[in-house]
DRENLO-423051 format. One record per residue (C-alpha): residue number from 1; x, y negated, z. Coordinates in Angstrom, 1 decimal. Layout:
BEGIN
NUM;X;Y;Z
...
//
This chain:
BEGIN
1;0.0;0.0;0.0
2;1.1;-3.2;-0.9
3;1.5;-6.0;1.9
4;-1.1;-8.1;-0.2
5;-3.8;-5.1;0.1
6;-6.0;-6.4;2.5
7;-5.8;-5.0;5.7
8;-1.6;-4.5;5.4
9;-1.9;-8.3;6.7
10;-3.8;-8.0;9.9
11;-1.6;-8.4;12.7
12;-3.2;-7.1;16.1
13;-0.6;-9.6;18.1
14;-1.2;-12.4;15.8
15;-4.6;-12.0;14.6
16;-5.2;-15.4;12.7
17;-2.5;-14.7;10.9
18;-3.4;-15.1;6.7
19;-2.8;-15.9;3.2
20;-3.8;-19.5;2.8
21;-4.4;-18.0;-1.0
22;-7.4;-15.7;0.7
23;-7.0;-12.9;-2.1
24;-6.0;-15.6;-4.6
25;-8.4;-19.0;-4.5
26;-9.7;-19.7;-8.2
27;-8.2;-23.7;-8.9
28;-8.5;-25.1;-12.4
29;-4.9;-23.6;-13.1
30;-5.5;-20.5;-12.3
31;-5.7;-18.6;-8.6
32;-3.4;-19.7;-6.0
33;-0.1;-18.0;-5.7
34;-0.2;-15.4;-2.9
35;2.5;-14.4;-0.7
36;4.1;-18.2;-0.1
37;2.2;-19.8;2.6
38;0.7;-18.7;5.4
39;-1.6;-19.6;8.4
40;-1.6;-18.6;11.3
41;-2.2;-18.6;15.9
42;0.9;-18.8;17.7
43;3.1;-16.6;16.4
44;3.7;-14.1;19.3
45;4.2;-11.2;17.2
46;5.0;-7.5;18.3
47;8.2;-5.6;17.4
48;5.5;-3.7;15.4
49;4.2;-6.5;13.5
50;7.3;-8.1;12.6
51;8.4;-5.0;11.0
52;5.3;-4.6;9.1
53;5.5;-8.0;7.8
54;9.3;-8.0;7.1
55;8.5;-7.3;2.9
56;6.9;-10.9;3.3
57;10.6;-12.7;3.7
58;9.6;-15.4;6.1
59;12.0;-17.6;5.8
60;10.9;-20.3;8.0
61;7.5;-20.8;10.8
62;6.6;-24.7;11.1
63;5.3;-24.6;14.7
64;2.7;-27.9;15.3
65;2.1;-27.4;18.9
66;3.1;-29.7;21.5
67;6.4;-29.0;23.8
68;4.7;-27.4;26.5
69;2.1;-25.4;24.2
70;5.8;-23.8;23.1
71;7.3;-23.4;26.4
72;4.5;-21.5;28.1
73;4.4;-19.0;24.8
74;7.1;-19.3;22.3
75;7.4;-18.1;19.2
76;8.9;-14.4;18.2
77;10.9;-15.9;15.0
78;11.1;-12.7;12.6
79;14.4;-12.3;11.8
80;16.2;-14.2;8.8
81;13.6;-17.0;9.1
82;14.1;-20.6;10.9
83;12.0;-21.8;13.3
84;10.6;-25.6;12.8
85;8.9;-27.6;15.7
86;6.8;-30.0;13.5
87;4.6;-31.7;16.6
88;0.8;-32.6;15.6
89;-0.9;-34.0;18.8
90;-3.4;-32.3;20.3
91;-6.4;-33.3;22.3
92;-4.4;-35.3;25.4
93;-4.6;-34.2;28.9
94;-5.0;-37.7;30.0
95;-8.4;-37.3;27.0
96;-9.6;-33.7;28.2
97;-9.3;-35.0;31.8
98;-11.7;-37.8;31.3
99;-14.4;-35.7;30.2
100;-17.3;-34.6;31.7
101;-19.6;-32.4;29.6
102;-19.3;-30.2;26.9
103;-21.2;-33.5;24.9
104;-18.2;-35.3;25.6
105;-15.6;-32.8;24.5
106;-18.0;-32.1;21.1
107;-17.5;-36.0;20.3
108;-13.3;-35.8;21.3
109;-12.8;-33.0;19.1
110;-15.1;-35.5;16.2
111;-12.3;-38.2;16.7
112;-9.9;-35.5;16.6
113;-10.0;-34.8;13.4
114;-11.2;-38.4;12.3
115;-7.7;-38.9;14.0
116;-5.8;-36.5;11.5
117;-6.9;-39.6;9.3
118;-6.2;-42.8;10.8
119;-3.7;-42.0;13.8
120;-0.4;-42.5;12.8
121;1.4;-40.0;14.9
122;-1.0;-36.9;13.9
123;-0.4;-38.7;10.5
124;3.6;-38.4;10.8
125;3.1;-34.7;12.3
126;1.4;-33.5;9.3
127;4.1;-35.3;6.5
128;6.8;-33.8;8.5
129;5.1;-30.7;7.8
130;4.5;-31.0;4.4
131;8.1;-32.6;3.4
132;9.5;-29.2;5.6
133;7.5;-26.6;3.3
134;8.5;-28.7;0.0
135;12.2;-28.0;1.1
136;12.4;-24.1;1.9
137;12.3;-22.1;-0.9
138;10.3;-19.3;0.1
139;7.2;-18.1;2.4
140;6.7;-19.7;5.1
141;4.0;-19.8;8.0
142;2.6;-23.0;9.9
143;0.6;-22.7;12.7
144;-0.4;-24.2;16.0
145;-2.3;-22.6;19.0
146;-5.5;-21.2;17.9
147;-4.6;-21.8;14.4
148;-8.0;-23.4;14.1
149;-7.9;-27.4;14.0
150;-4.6;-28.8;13.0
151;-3.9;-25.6;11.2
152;-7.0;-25.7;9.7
153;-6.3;-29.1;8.9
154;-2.9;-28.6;7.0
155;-4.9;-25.1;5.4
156;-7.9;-27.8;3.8
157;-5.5;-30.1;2.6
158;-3.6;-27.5;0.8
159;-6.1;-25.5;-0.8
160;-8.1;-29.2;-1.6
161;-4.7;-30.2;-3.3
162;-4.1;-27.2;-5.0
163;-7.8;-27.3;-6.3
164;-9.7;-24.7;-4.4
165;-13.4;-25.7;-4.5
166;-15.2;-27.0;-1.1
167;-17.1;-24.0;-0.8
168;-14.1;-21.4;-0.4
169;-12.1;-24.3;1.5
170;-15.0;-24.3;4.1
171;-15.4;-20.2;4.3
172;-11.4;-20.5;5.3
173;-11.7;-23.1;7.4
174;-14.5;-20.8;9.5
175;-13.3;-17.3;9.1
176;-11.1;-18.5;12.3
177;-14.4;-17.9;14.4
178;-14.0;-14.1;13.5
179;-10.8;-14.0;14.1
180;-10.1;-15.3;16.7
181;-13.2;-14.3;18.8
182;-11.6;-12.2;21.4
183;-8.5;-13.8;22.7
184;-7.8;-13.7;25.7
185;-5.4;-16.3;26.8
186;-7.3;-19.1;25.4
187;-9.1;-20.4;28.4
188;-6.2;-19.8;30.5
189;-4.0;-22.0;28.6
190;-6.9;-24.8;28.4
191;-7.6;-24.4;32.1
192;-3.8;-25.3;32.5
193;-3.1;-28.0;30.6
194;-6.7;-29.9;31.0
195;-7.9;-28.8;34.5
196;-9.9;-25.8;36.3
197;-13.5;-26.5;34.5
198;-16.4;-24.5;33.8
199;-15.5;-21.8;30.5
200;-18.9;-23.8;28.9
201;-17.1;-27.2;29.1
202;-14.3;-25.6;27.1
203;-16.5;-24.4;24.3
204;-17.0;-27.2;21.5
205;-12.8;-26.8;21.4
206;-13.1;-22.9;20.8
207;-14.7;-22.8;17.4
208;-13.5;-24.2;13.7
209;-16.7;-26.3;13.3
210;-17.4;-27.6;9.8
211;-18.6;-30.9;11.4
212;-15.1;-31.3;12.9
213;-13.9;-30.8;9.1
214;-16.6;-33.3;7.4
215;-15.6;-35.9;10.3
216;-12.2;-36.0;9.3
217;-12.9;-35.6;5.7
218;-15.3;-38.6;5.3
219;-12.7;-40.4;7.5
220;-10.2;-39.3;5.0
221;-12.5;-40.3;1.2
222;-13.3;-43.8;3.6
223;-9.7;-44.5;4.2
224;-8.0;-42.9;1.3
225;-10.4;-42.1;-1.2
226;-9.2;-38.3;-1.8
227;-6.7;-35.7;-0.5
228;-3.7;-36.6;-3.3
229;-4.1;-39.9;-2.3
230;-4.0;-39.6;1.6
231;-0.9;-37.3;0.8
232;0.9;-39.8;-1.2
233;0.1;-43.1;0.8
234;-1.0;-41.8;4.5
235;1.8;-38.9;4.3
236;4.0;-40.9;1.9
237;4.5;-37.9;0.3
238;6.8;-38.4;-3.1
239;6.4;-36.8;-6.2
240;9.3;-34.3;-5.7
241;8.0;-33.2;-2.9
242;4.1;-32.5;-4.1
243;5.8;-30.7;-7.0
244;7.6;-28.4;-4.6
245;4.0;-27.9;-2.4
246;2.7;-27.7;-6.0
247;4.7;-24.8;-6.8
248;4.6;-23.4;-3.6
249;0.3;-23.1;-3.9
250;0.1;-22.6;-7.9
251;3.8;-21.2;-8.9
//
């Protein structure tokens, strides 16, 4: 079996793990080129897994989360690949703190991704990211915590550029929820960084909800008026390096 047959990619210790081609996107030139980028939850990945995905030839893992989301679980780097700490912001502490209901954090993870937009530091976390794939030549993997919002984020704007429609760039986005419905840690690690609340408080920050997505892409067309352009100008992206991300996503 071939490590792009399906179920050869499921990781049990990394189980977000995936082709941001899905089983090759249909784009006006042609399907996405699989086996270059992929998306994923932290990587804390088995002996066993790392074997199983050594055909892939990682050769590098962006990792978005913040210093302490890599301290408390780092990253098992497979071998012959370099690891990359690319820092998106998160929700704050100082934020999640300040909330009170589950309302509250709904409309936090709204400005969230509205904040992938127009804050300049998420801004500068996701064109470090993007200059860092342009320059390694091979597959790599990005990924944050759950591998849900700023992944998810970086995921959309790759399949958009690349040409994917809405439709399958949505049913991505979402196939998280599936996923990643049985972890474990996840409240455990919230409760840490944000406080001992109730598990239903954490709940609007456990799922990849499309309303999250539309936020930050209406934010996006008001601000930028399309994904190339909020690439070039908001990521200040040059053309050598969308023709690298080009090739990376179409070949």
């Amino acid at each position: 079996m071939s490590m792009h047959d399906g179920e050869a990619l499921k990781l049990a210790s990394v189980p977000n793990f995936r082709d941001i081609a899905g089983r090759g996107y249909l784009t006006p030139r042609g399907a996405m080129r699989r086996g270059r980028l992929f998306r994923a939850n932290a990587f804390l990945a088995t002996p066993e897994d790392l074997e199983r995905i050594a055909p892939l030839g990682i050769q590098a893992i962006h990792d978005l989360r913040g210093r302490g989301e890599v301290d408390l679980r780092p990253d098992t780097v497979p071998e012959g690949a370099a690891w990359r700490h690319t820092w998106v912001p998160g929700l704050s502490s100082d934020t999640m703190r300040s909330l009170e209901s589950p309302a509250d954090l709904r409309e936090a993870m709204i400005n969230h991704y509205r904040g992938f937009v127009n804050n300049a530091d998420k801004r500068a976390g996701f064109a470090s990211l993007f200059a860092g794939i342009a320059e390694v030549e091979g597959p790599q993997v990005f990924h944050c915590a759950e591998g849900k919002d700023r992944t998810g984020w970086a995921a959309m704007l790759l399949q958009t550029f690349a040409g994917v429609s809405q439709h399958e760039v949505v049913a991505d986005f979402v196939l998280t929820n599936e996923l990643m419905r049985r972890t474990g840690p996840t409240l455990e690690v919230a409760r840490k960084f944000f406080g001992d609340k109730p598990d239903e408080f954490f709940l609007p920050a456990m799922v990849a909800d499309v309303e999250y997505l539309e936020a930050g892409l209406e934010q996006l067309e008001a601000d930028y008026g399309d994904v190339e352009t909020y690439l070039r100008i908001g990521l200040r992206l040059d053309d050598d390096q969308l023709d690298r991300l080009r090739d990376h996503l179409l070949g």
